[in-house]
C-alpha positions in Angstrom: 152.7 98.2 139.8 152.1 94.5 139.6 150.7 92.9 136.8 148.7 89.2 135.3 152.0 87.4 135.6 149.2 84.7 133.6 148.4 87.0 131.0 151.9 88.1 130.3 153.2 84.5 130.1 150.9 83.7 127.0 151.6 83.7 123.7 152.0 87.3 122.0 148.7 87.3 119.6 145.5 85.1 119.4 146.0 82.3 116.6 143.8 84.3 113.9 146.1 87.3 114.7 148.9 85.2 114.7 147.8 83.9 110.9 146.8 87.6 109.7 150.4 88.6 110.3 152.2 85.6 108.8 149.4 86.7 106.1 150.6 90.2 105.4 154.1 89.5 106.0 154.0 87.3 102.5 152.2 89.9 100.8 155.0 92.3 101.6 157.8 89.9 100.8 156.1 89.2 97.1 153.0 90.5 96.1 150.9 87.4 94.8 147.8 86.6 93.2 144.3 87.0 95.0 144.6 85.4 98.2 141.7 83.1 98.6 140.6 83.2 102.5 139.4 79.7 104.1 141.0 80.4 107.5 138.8 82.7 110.0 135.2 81.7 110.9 133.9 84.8 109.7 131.0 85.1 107.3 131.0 86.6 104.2 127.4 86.9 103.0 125.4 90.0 104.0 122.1 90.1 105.7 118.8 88.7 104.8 116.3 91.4 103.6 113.9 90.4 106.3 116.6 90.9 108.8 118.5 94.1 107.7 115.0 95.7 106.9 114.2 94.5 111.0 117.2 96.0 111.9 116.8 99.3 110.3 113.3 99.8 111.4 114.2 99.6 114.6 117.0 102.1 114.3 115.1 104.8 113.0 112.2 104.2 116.3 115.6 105.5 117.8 114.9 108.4 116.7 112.0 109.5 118.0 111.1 109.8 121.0 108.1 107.3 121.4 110.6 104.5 119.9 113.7 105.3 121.7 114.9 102.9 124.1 118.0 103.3 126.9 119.6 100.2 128.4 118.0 97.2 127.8 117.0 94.5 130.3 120.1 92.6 131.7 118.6 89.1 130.7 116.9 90.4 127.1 113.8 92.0 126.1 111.0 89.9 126.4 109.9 90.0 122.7 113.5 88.1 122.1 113.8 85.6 125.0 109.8 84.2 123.9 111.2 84.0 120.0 114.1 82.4 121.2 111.6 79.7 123.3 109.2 79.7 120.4 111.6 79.0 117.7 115.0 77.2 119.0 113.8 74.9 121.7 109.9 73.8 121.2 110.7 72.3 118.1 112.9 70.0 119.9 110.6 69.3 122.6 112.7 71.4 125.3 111.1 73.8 127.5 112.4 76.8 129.1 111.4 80.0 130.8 112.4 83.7 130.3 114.4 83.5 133.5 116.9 80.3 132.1 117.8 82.7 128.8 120.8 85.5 128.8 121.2 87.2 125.6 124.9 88.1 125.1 127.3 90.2 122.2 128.7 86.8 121.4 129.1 83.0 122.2 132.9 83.8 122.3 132.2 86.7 125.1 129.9 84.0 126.8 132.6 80.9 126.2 135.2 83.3 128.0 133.6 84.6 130.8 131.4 81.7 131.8 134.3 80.7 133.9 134.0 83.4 136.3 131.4 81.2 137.7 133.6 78.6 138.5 136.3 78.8 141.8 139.8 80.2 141.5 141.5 76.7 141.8 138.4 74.7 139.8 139.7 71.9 137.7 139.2 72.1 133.8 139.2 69.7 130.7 138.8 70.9 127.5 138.7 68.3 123.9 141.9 68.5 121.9 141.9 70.4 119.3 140.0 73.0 120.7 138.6 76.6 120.2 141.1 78.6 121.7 138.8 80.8 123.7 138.5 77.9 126.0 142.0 77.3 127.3 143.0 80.9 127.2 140.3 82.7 129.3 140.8 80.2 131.8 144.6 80.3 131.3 144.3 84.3 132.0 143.3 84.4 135.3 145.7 81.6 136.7 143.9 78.6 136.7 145.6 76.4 134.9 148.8 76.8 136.2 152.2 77.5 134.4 152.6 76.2 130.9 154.1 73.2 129.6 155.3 72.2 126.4 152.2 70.6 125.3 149.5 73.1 127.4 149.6 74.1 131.0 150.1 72.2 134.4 146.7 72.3 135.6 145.0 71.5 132.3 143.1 68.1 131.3 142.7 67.4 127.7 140.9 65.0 125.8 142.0 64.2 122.7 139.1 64.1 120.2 141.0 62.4 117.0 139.9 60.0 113.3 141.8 57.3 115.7 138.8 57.4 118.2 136.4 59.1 116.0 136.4 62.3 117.8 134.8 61.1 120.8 136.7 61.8 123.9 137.8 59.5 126.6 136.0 60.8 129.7 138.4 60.8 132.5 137.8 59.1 136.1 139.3 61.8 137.9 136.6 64.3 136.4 137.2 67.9 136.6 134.7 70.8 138.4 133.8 71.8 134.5 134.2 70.4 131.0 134.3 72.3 127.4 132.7 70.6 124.8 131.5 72.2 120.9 129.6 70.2 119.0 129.4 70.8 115.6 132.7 70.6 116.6 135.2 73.6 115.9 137.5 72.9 114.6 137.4 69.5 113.6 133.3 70.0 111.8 132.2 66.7 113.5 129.3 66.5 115.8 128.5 64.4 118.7 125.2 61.9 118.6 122.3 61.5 120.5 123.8 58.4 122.4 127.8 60.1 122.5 126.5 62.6 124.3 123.7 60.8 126.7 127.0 59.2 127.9 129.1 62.3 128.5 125.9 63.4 130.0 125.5 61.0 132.1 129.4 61.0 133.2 128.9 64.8 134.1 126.4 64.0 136.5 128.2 61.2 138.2 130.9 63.1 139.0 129.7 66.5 139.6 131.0 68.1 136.1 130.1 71.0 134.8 129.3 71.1 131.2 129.8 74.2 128.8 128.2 73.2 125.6 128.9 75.3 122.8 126.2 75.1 120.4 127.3 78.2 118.0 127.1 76.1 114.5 123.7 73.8 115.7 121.9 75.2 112.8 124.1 73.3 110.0 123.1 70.2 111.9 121.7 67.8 108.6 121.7 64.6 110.0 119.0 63.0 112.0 120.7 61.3 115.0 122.6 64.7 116.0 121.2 66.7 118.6 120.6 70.3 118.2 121.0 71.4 121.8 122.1 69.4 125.1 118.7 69.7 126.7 117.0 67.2 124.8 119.9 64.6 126.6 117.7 63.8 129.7 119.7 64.8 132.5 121.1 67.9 130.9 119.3 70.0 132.7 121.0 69.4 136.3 125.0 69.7 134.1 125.2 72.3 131.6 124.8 75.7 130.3 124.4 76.1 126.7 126.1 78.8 125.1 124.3 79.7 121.2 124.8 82.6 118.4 123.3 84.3 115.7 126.6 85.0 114.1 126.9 81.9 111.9 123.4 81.7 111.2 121.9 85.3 110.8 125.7 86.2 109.4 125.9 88.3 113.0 129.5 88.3 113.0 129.4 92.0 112.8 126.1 92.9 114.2 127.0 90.7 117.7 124.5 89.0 119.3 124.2 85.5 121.2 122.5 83.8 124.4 123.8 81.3 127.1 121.0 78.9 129.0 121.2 78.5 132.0 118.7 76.1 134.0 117.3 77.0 136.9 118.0 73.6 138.8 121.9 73.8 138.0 123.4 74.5 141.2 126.7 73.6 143.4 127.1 73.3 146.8 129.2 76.0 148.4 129.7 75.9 152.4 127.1 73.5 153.1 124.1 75.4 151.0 123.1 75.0 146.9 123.9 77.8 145.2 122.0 78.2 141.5 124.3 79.4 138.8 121.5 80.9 137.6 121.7 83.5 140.1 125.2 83.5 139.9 125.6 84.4 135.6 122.4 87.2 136.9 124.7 89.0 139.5 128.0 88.7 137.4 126.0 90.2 134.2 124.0 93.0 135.9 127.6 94.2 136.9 129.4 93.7 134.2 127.0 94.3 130.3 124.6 96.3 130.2 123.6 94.3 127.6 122.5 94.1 123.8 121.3 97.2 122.1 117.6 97.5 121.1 117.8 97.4 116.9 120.2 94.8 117.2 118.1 92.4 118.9 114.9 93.0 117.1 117.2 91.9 113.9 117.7 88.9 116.5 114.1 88.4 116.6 113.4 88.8 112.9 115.9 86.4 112.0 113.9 83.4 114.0 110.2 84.4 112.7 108.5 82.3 109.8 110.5 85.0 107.2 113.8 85.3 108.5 114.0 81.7 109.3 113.5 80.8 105.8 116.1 83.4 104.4 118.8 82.7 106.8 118.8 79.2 106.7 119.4 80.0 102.4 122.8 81.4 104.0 123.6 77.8 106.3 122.7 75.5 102.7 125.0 77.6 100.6 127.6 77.6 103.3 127.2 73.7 103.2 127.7 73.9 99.7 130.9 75.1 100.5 131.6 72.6 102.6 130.5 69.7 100.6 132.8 71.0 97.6 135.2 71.6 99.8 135.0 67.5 100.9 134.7 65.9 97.7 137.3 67.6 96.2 140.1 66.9 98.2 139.0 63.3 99.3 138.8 63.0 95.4 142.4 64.0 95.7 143.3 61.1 98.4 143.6 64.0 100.7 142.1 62.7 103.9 139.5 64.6 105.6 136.6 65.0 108.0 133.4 67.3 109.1 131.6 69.8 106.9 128.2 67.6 107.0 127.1 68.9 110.1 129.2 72.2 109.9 130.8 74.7 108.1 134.8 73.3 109.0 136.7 70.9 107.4 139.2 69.1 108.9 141.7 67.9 107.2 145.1 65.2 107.3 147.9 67.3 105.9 149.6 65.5 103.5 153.3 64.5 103.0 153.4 64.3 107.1 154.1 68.1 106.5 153.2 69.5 110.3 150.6 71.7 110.5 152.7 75.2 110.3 154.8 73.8 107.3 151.5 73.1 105.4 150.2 76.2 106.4 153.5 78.2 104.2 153.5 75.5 101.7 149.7 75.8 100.9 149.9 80.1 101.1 153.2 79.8 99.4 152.1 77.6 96.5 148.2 77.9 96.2 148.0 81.8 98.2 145.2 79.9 99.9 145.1 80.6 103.9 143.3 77.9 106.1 144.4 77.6 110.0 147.2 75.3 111.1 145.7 72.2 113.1 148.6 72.9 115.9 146.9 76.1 117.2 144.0 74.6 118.7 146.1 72.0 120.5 148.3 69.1 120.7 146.1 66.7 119.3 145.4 69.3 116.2 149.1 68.8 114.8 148.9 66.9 111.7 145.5 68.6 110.8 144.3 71.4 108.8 141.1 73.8 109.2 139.6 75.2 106.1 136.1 77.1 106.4 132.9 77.1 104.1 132.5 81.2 105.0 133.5 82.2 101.1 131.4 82.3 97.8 130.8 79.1 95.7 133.4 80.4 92.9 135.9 81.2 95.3 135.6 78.4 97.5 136.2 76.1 93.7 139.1 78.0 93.2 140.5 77.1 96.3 139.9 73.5 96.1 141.4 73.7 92.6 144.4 75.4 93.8 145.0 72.8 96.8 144.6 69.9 94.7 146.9 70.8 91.9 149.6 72.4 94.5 149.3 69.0 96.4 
């Protein structure tokens, strides 16, 4: 038997697995007091009313047989894909049809698997720090090579840091494809109107594929930040959007998500256009058979007039979070960045402790877990990731606990 010489080679757990165990290893070594939890991105509030009642409605027409429904549409059922339209892109002056929509389990299953599109030797670039998701599923199946000491051989990255205000240099030997996040995890900054007209504009000189993930677009608050890449002209003929309900709707749990893909997107392959529209069709009639039936008409609920309303209660008192979570430690002259435009902050660690060292100093001394800036790349050592997914009296402890352990 031969196995993924690739997958063997990488690291033994997932960062967040990775942390979990350092995590429970302390607790065994000397039981402390309440851990406070900024580290995962997983949410912590339960379901709007509008939502869950959506969702259990639609699980009890399960049960009979005039409600029940088998496997869903590959793409989405209808009364989802025209909410999504209705509600996420009019506004913003973006149309799209049915056909450009794929509704998913998850961004993350979308992030991963998107490449599959892409040839076996395809070139990728991916910002620095970066979700991990990115590198890895690429990394899995052998293209990028064998690793280094600071990635992997066939790997471009673009370090996104204070020094050049998150905005990447764009290289002239552009790759096939090209990650980008934006609110940005981990670092909670987001690109602009004009930032990202010119990476825009880049991708389409070169031939670049852009996969734009647009999971936290719904703690945009500030006017010249773009909610989705379409509303760049050009957009259209570069990139795939990949958006979730998770940190909006609170659908860590529940799972459910879409990826846009335009109809005009294409690549040339032996002397013909080939859409990668038809492309993401084929590869998902053969491998999901999609979203279940209850789950997305919580989907649905959670974009009308209602759930609209209550969910976006759960984005402001994540913000809250986030903004507590800023002033307090830039009161502290602890340097930091993000959590206007997203639930992340980003933060210098102080006493040039590296990222890993602050990560057991802060646990050790404040039993507050964030993530180590290290683990989403090179250009993340030095920086810290706390989340806004806790409640307002435990998130104030934390802070309180960092600044007097610091």
């Amino acid at each position: 038997m031969r196995i993924n010489r690739y997958l063997a080679g990488m690291n033994k757990a997932y960062l967040f697995a990775e942390i979990a165990n350092k995590v429970a290893d302390y607790v065994k070594e000397q039981p402390p007091r309440e851990i406070i939890r900024l580290g995962i991105g997983d949410v912590t509030r339960p379901l709007t009313p509008h939502v869950a009642q959506a969702f259990a409605d639609s699980a009890l027409k399960m049960g009979t047989p005039e409600g029940f429904h088998g496997y869903p549409p590959y793409e989405g059922y209808d009364f989802l894909l025209d909410a999504i339209i209705k509600n996420e892109y009019a506004p913003l002056g973006v149309t799209l049809g049915r056909d450009e929509i794929f509704v998913s389990d998850g961004a993350k299953s979308d992030t991963g698997n998107i490449q599959e599109l892409l040839s076996a030797d395809a070139k990728i670039a991916v910002t620095d720090p970066v979700y991990p998701v990115y590198v890895d599923s690429n990394a899995m199946v052998g293209r990028l090579g064998g690793k280094t000491e600071g990635g992997y051989e066939r790997l471009t990255t673009l370090p996104c840091t204070a020094e050049n205000g998150f905005m990447p240099a764009l290289p002239e030997n552009a790759p096939d494809a090209v990650y980008l996040c934006s609110p940005n995890n981990p670092t909670g900054t987001a690109f602009t109107y004009a930032q990202l007209k010119t990476i825009v504009d880049w991708a389409k000189a070169h031939g670049t594929l852009i996969i734009y993930d647009s999971a936290y677009k719904a703690y945009i608050t500030e006017k010249d930040v773009p909610h989705s890449i379409f509303e760049i002209e050009g957009a259209r003929d570069c990139a795939v959007e990949c958006c979730s309900f998770s940190k909006n709707a609170g659908f860590t749990g529940v799972r459910c998500a879409y990826t846009v893909i335009p109809r005009e997107l294409s690549a040339e392959l032996d002397g013909r256009l080939v859409r990668l529209n038809d492309l993401w069709r084929r590869r998902s009639e053969s491998r999901s058979n999609g979203v279940s039936f209850p789950v997305q008409c919580a989907a649905a609920a959670s974009l009308d007039e209602i759930g609209r309303r209550e969910t976006q209660g759960l984005v402001n008192g994540y913000l809250a979070n986030a903004r507590v979570i800023r002033e307090g430690l830039t009161k502290a002259g602890i340097a930091c960045y993000g959590g206007v435009n997203s639930p992340y902050v980003w933060l210098k660690t102080p006493g040039k402790l590296s990222s890993w060292e602050f990560f057991d100093a802060l646990l050790r001394r404040a039993q507050v877990v964030g993530t180590p800036g290290a683990g989403f790349g090179a250009a993340g050592e030095g920086y810290f990731r706390l989340t806004a997914f806790n409640s307002p009296e435990k998130t104030a402890e934390a802070v309180e606990r960092i600044v007097k352990a610091f």
